[in-house]
Backbone as a printed PyTorch tensor [residue, N CA C, xyz], in Angstrom:
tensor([[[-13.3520,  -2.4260,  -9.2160],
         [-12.7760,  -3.7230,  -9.5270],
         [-11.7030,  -4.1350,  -8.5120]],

        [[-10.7490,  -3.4250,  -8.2350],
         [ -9.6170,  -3.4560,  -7.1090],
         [-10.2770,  -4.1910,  -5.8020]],

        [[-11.2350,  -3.8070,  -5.2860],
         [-12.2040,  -4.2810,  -4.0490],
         [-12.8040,  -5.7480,  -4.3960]],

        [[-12.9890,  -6.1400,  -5.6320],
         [-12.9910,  -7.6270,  -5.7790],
         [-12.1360,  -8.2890,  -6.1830]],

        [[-10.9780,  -8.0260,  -5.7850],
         [ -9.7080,  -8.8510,  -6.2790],
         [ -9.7970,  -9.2570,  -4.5350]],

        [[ -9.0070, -10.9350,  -4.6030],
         [ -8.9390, -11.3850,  -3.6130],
         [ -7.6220, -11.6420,  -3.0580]],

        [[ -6.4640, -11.3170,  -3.7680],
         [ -4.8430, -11.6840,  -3.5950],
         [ -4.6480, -10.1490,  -3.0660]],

        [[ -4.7520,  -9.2760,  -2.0420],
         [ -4.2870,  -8.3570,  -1.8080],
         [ -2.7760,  -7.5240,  -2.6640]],

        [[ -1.3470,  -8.8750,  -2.8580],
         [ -0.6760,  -8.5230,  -3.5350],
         [ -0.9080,  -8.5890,  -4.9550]],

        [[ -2.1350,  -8.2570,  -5.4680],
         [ -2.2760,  -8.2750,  -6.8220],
         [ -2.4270,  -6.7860,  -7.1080]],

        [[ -1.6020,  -6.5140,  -8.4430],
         [ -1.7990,  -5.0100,  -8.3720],
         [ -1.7920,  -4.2840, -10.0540]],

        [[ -2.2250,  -3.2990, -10.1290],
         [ -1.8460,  -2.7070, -11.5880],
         [ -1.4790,  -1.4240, -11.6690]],

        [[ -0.1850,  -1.3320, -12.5310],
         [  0.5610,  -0.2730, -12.3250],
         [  0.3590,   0.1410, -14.1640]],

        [[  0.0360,   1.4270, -14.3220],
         [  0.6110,   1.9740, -15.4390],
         [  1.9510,   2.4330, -16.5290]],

        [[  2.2690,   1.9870, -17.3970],
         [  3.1630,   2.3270, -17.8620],
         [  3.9550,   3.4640, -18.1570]],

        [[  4.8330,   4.0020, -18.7410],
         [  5.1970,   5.2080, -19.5590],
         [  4.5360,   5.7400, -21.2280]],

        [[  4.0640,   4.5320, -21.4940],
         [  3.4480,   4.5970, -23.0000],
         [  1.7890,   4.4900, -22.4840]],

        [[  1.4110,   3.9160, -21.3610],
         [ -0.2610,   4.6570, -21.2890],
         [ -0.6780,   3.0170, -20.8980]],

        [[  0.0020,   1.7890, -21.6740],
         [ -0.7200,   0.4840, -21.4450],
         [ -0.4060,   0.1730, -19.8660]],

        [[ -0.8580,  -0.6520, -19.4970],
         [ -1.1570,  -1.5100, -18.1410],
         [ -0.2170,  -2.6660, -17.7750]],

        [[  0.6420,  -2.7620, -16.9300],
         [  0.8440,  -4.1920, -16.3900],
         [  0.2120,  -4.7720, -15.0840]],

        [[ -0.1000,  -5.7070, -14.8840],
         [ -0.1580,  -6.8040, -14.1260],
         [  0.1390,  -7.5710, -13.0460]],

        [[  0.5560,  -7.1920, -12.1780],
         [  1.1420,  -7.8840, -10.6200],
         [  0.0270,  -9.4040, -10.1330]],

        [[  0.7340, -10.3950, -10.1970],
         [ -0.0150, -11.2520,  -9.5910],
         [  0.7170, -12.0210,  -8.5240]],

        [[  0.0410, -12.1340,  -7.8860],
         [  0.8430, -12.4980,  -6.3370],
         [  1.8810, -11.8800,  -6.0360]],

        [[  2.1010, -11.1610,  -6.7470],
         [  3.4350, -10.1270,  -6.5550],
         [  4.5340,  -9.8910,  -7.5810]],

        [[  3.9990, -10.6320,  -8.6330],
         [  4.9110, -10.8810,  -9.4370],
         [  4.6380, -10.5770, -10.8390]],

        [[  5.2310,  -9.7170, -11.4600],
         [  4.5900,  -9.0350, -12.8380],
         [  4.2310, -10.4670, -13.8760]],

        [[  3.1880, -10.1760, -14.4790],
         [  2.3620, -11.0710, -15.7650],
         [  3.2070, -11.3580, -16.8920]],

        [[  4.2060, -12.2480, -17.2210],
         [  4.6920, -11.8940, -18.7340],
         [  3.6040, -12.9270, -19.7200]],

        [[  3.9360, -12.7140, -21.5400],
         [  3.7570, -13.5570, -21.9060],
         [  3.7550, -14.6920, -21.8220]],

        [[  2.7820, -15.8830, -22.7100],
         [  3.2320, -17.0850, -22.5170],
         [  5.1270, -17.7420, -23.0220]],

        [[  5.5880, -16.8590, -23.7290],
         [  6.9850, -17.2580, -23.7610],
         [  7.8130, -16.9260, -23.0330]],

        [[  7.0490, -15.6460, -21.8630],
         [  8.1050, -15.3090, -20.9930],
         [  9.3090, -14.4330, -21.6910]],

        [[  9.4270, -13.6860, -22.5230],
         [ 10.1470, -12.9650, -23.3680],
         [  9.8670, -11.6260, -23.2180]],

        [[  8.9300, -11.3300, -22.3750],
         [  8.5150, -10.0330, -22.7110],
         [  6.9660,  -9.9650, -21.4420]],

        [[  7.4180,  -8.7090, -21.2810],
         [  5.9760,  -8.3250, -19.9410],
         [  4.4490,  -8.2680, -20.7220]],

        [[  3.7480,  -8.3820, -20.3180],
         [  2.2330,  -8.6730, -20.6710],
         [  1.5670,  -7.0940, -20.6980]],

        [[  1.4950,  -6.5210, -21.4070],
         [  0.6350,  -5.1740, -21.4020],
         [ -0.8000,  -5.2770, -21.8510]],

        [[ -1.3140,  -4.6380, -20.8020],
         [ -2.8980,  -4.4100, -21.5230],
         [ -3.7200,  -2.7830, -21.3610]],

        [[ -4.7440,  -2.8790, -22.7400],
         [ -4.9110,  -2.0560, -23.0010],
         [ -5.4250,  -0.8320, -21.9450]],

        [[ -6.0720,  -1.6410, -21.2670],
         [ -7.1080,  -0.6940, -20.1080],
         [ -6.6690,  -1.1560, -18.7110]],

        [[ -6.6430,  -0.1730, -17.8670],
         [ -7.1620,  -1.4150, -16.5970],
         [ -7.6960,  -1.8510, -16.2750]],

        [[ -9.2690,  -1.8090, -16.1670],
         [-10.1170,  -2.3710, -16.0880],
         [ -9.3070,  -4.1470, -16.8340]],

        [[ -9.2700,  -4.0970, -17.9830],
         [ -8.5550,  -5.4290, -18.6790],
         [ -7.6120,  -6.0190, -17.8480]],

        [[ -6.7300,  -5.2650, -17.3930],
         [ -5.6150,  -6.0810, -16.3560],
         [ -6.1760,  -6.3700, -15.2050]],

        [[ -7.0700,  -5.6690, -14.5320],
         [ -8.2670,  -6.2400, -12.8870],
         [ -8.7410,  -7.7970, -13.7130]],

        [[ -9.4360,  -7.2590, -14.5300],
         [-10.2690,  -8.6270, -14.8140],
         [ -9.6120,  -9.9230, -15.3850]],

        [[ -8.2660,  -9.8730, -16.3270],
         [ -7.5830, -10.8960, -16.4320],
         [ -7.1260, -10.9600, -14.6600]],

        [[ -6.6860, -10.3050, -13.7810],
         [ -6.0200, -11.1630, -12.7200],
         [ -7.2580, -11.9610, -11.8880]],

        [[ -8.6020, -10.8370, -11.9220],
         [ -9.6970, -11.8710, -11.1200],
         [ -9.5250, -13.3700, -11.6170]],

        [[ -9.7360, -13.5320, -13.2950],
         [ -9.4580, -15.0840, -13.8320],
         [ -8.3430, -15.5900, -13.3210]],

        [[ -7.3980, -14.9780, -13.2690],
         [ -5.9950, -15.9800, -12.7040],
         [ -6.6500, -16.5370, -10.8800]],

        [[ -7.2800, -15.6270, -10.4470],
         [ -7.6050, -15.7000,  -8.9700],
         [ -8.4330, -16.5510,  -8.8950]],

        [[ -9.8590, -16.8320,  -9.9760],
         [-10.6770, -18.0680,  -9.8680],
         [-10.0470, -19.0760,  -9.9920]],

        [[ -8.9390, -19.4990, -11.0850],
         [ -8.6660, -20.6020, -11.8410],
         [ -7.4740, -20.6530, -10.7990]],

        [[ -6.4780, -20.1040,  -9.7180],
         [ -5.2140, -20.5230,  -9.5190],
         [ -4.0430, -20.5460, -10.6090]],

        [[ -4.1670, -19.8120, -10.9570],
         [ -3.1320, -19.8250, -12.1160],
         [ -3.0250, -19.2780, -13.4750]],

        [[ -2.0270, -18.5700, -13.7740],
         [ -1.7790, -17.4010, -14.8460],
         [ -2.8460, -18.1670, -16.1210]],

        [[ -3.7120, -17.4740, -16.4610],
         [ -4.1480, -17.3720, -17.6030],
         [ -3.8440, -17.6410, -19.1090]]])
């Protein structure tokens, strides 16, 4: 999945509790309220939400 991401600075880093965050353009994923970082379950889940941010231009 990493090899079809097209933002080079897009990235996914693992947590301390096991979930996933999000780097997009360089810049970690939060919620839509912005209150809090965006965790996901798998990585695979965090590749494929950022590919969508990468089709569409913009956070999901």
């Amino acid at each position: 999945m990493p090899n079809e991401i097209k933002n080079p600075s897009n990235k996914v880093e693992r947590s301390y509790e096991g979930k996933y965050y999000a780097f997009w353009r360089g810049h970690i994923v939060y919620e839509h309220q912005k209150t809090r970082v965006r965790r996901f379950e798998t990585e695979r889940d965090a590749w494929e939400y950022l590919a969508l941010c990468d089709t569409l231009g913009k956070l999901a």
